[in-house]
Structure formats: structure tokens, C-alpha cells
DSSP file (Angstrom, degrees, kcal/mol; ACC not computed):
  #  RESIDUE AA STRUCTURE BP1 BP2  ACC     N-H-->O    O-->H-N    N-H-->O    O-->H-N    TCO  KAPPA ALPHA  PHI   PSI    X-CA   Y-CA   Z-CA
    1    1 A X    >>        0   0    0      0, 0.0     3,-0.9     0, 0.0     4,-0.8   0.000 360.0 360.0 360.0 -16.2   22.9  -22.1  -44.2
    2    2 A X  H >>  +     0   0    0      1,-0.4     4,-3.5     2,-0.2     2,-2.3   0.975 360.0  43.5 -88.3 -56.1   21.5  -25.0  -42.2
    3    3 A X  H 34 S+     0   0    0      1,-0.3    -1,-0.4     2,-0.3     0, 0.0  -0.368 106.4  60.4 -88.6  66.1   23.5  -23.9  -38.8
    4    4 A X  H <> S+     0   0    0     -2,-2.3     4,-2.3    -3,-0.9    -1,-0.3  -0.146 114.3  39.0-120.4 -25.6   22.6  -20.1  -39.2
    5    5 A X  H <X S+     0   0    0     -3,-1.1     4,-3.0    -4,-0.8    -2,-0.3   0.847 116.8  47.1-106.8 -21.2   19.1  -21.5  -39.0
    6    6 A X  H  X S+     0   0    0     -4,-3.5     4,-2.6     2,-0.2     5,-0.3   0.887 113.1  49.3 -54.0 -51.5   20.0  -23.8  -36.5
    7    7 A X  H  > S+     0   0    0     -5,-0.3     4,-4.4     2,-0.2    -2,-0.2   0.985 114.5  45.4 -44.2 -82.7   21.7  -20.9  -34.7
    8    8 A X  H  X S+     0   0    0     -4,-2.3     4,-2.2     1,-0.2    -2,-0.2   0.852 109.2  53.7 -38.7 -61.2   18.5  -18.7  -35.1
    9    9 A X  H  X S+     0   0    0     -4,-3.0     4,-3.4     1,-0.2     5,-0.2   0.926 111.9  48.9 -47.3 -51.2   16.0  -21.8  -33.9
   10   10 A X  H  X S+     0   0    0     -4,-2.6     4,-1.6     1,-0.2     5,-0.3   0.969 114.9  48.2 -38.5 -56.8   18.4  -22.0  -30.5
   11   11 A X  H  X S+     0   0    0     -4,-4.4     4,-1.5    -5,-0.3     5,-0.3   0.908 115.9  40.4 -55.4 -40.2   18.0  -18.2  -30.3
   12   12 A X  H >X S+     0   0    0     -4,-2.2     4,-4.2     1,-0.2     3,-3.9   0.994 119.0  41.0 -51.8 -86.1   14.5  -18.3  -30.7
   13   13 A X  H 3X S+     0   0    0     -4,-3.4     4,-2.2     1,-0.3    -1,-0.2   0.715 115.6  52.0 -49.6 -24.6   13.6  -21.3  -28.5
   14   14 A X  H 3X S+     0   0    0     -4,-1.6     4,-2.9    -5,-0.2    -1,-0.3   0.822 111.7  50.7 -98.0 -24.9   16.3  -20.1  -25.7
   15   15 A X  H <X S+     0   0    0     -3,-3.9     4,-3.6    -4,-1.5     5,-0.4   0.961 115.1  47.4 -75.3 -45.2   14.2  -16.1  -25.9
   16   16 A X  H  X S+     0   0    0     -4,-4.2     4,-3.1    -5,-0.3    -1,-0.2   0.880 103.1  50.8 -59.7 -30.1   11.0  -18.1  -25.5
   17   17 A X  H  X S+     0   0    0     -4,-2.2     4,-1.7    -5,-0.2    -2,-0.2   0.996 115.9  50.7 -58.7 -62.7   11.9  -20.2  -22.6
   18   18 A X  H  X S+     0   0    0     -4,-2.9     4,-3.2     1,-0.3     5,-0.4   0.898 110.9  51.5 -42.6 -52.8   13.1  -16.3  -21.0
   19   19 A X  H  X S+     0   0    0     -4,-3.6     4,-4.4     1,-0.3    -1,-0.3   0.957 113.1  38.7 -48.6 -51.1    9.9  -15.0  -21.9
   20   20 A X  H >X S+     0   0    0     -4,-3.1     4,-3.9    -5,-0.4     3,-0.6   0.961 116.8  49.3 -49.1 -56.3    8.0  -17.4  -20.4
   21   21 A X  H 3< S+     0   0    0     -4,-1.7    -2,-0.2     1,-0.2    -1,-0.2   0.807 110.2  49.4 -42.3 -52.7   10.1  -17.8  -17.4
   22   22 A X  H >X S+     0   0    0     -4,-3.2     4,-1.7     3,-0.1     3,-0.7   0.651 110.4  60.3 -68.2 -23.0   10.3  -13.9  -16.7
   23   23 A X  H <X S+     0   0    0     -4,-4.4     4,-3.3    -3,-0.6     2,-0.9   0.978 102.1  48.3 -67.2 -45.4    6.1  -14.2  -17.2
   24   24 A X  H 3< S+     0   0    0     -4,-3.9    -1,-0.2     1,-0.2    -2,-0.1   0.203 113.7  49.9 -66.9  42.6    5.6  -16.6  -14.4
   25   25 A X  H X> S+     0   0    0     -2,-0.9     4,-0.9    -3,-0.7     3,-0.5   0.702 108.3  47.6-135.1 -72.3    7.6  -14.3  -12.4
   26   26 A X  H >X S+     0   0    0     -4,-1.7     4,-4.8     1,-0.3     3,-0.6   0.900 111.9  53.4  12.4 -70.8    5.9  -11.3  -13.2
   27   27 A X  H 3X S+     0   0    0     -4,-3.3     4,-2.0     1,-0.3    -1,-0.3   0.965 108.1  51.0 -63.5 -27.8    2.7  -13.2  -12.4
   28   28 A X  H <> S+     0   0    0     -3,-0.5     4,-1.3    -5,-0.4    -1,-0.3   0.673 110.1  48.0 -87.0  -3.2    4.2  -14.3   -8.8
   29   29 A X  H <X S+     0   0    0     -4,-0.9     4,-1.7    -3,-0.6    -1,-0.2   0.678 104.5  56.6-110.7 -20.0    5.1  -10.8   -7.8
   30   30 A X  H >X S+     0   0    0     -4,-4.8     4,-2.2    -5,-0.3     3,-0.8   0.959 117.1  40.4 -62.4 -43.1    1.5   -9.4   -8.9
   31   31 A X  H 3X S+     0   0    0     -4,-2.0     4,-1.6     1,-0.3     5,-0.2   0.929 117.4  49.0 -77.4 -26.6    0.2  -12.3   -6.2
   32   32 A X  H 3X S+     0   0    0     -4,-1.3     4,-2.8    -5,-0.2    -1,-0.3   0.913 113.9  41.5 -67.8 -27.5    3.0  -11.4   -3.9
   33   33 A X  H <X S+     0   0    0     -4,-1.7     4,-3.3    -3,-0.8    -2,-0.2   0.921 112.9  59.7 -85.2 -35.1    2.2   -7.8   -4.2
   34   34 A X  H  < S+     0   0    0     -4,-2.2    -1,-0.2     2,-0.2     4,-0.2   0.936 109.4  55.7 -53.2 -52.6   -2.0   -8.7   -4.0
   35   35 A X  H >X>S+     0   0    0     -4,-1.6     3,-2.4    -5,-0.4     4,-0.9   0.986  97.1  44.8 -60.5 -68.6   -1.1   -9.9   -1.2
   36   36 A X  H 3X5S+     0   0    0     -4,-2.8     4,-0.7     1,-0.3    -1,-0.2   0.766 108.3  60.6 -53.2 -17.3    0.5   -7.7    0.9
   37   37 A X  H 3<5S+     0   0    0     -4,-3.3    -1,-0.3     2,-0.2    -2,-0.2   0.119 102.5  51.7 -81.8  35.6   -2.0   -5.1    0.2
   38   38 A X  H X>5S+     0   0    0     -3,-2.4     3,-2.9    -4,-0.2     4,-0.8   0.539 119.9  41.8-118.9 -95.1   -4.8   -7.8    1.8
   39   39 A X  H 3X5S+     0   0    0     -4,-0.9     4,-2.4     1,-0.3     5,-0.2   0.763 111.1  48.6 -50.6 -26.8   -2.0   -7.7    4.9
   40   40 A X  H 3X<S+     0   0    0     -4,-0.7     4,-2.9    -5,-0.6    -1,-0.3   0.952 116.9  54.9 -76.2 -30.7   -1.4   -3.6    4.6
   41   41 A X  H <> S+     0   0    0     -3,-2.9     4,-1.3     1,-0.2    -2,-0.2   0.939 113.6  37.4 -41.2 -57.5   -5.8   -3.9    4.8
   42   42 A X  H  < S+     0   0    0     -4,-0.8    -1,-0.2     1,-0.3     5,-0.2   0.812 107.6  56.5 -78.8 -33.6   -5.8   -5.7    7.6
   43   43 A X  H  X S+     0   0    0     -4,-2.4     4,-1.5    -5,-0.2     3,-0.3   0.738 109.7  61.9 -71.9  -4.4   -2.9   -4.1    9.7
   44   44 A X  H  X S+     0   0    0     -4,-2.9     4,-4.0     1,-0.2     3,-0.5   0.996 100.0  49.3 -63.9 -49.7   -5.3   -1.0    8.9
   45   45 A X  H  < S+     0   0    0     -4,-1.3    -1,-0.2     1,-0.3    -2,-0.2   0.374 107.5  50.8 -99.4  41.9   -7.8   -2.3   10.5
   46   46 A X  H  > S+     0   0    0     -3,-0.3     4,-1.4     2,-0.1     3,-0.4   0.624 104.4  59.9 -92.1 -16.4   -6.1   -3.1   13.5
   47   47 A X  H  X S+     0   0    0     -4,-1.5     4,-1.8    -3,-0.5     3,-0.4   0.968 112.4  37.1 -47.0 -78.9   -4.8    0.0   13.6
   48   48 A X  H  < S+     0   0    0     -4,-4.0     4,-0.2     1,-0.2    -1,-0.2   0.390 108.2  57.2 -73.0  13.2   -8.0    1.5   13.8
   49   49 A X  H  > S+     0   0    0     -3,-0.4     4,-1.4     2,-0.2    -2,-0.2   0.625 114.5  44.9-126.0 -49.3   -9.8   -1.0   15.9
   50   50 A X  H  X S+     0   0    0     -4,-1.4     4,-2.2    -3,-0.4     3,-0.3   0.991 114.5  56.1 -49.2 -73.7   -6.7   -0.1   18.6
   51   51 A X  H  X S+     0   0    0     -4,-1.8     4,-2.5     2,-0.3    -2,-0.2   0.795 106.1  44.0   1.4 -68.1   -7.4    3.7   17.7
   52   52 A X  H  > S+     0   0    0     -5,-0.3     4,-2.8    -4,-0.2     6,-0.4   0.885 108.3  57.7 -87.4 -27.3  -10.6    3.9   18.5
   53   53 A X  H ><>S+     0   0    0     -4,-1.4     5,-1.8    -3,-0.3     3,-0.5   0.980 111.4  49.3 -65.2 -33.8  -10.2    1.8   22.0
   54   54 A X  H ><5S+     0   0    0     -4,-2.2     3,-0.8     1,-0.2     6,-0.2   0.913 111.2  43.6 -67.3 -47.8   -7.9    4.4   23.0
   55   55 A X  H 3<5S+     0   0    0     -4,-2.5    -1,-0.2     1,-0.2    -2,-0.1   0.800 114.2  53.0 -48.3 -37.7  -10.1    7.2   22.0
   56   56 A X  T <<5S-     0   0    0     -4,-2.8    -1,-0.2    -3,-0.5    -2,-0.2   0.475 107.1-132.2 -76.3 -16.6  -12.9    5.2   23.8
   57   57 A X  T < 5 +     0   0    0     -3,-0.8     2,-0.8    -4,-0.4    -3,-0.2   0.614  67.6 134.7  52.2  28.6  -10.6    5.1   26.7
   58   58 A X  S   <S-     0   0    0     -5,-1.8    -1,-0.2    -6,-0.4    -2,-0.1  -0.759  82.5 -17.9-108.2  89.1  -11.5    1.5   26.6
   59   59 A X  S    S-     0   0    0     -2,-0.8     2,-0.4     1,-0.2    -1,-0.3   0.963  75.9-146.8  66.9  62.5   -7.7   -0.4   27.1
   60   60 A X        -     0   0    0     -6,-0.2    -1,-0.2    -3,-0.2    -9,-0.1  -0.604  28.6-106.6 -44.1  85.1   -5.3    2.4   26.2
   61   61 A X        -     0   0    0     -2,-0.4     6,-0.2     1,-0.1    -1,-0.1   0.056  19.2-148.1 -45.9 147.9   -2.4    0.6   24.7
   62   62 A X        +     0   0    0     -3,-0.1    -1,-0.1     4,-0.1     2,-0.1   0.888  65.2 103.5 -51.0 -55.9    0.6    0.3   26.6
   63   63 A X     >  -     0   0    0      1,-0.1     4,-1.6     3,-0.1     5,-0.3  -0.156  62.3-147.8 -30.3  98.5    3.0    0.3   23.7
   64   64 A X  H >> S+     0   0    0      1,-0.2     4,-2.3     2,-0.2     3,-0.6   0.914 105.3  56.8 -41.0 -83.3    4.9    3.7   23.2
   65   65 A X  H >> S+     0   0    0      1,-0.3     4,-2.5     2,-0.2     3,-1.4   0.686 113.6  44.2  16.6 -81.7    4.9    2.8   19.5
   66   66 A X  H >> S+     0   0    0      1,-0.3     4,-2.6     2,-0.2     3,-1.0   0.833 112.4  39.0 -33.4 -81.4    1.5    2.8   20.1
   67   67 A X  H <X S+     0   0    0     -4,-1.6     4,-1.5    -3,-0.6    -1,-0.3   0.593 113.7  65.5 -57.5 -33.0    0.3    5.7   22.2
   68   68 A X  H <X S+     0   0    0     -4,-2.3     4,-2.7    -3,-1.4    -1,-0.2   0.833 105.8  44.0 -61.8 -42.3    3.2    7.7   19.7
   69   69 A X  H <X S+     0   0    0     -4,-2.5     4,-2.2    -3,-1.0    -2,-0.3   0.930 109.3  60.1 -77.8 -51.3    0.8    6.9   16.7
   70   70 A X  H  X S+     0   0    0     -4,-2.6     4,-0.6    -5,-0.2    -2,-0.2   0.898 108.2  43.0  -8.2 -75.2   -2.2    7.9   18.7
   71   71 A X  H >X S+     0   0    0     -4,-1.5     3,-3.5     2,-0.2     4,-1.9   0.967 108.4  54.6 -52.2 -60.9   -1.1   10.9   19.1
   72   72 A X  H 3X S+     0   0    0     -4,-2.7     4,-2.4     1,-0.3    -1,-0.2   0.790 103.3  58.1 -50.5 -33.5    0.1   11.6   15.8
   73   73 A X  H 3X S+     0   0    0     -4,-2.2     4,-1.5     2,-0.2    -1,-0.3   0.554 106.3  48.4 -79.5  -3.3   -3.2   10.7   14.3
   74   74 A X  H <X S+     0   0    0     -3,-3.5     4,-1.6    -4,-0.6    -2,-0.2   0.595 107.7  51.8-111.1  10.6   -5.1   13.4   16.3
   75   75 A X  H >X S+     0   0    0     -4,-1.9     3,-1.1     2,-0.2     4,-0.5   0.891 109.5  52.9 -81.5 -84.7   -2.6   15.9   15.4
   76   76 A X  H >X S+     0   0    0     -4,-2.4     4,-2.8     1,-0.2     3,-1.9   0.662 111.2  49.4   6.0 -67.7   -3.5   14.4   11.8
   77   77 A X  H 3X S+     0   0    0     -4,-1.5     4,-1.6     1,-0.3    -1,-0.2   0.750 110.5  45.2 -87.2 -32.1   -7.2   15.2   12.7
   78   78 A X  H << S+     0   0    0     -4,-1.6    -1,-0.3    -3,-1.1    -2,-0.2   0.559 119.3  41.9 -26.9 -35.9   -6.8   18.8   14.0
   79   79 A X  H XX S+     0   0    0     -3,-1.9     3,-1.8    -4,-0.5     4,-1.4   0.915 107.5  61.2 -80.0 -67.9   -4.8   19.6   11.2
   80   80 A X  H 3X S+     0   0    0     -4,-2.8     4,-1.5     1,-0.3    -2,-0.2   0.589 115.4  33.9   1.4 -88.4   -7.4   17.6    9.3
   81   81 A X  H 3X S+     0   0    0     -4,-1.6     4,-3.8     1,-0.2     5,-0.4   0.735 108.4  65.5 -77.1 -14.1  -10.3   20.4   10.5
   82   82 A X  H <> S+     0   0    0     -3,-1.8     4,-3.4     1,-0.2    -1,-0.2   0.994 107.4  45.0 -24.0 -72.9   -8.1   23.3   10.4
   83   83 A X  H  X S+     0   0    0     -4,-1.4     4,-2.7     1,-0.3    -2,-0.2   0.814 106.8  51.8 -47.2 -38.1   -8.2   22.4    7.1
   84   84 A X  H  X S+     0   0    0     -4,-1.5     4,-2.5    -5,-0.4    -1,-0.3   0.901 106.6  60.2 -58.2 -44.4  -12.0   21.8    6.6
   85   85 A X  H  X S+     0   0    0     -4,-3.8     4,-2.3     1,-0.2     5,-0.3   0.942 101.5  52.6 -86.2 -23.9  -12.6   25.3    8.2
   86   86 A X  H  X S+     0   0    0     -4,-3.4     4,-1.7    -5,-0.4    -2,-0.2   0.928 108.1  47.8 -53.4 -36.9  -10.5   27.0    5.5
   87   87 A X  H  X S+     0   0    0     -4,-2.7     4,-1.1     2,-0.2     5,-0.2   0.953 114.7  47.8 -40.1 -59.9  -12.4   25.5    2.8
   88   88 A X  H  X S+     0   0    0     -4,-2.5     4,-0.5     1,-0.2    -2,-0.2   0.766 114.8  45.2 -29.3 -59.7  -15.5   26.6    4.9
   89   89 A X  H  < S+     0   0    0     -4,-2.3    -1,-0.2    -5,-0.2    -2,-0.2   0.802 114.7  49.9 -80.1 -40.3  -13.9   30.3    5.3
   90   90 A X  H  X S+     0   0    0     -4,-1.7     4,-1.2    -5,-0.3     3,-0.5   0.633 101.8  60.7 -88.8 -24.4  -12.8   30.5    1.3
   91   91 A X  H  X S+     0   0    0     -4,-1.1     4,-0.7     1,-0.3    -2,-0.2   0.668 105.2  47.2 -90.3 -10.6  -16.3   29.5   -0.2
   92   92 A X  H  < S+     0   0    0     -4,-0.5    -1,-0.3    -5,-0.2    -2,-0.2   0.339 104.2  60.1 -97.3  13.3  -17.9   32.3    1.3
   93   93 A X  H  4 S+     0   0    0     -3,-0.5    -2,-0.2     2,-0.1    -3,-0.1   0.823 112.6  44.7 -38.0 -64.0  -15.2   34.7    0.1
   94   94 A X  H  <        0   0    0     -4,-1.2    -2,-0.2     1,-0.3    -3,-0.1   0.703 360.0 360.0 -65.8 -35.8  -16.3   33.4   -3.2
   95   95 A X     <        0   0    0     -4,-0.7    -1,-0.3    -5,-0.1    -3,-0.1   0.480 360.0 360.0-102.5 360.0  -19.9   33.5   -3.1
């Protein structure tokens, strides 16, 4: 009886060392993950701090990349009032 309970204590103590071990792990990918959304924050607003010089016509990146994404967001923002005037156009249906 003494090494089944011996057996058991090993099992025990070897699942608690896991647990623990798989919490700080847990806990280091919530801070990795806090973290990269502080870095996705910031490349926003460099994004839009680029964005708006373009608009501004104030230093027009060079960067295809760049200039590609430009574009794309004022396709975005066309669509973007398209939309707005449907809303517009369907609440006076209604009323």
C-alpha cells in the first residue's frame, strides 16, 4: 500500500510542477500577446500619421507598399460613404 501512495504522491507532485509550469507560460504569452497589440497600436498610428501626409500632399511616400495602401484606403473610404448614403436612402424609405 505504501508505494501505491508513493506512486500517487509522484503523480500528484509531477501534475503540479506541469500545472504550474504550463501557468507561467500561459502568463508569458498573455504579455507577449499585450504586447504586440501596444506594437499593432503604434504601427497604426504610423500608418495614419503617413496617411494623412499623403493626403496633405505634405511628403508623399515613396514606397509602392506605401502609396499601394494609400490607395486602397480611399477606395475603403468611397466604399465607406457609398455606404453611409444607403443608410441615408433606406431610413427615409422607412419613415
Amino acid at each position: 500500500m505504501e508505494k501505491f501512495l508513493e506512486k500517487v504522491e509522484a503523480a500528484v507532485s509531477k501534475a503540479a510542477k506541469e500545472t504550474e509550469k504550463m501557468a507561467r507560460i500561459a502568463k508569458r504569452k498573455a504579455e507577449i500577446l499585450a504586447l504586440q497589440h501596444k506594437m499593432d497600436t503604434i504601427f497604426t498610428k504610423i500608418g495614419r500619421e503617413i496617411y494623412q501626409a499623403a493626403i496633405k500632399g505634405s511628403g508623399i511616400p515613396r514606397n509602392p507598399k506605401v502609396k499601394e495602401l494609400i490607395k486602397n484606403v480611399k477606395e475603403l473610404e468611397e466604399e465607406k460613404k457609398v455606404k453611409e448614403q444607403e443608410i441615408i436612402r433606406i431610413r427615409k424609405e422607412t419613415s
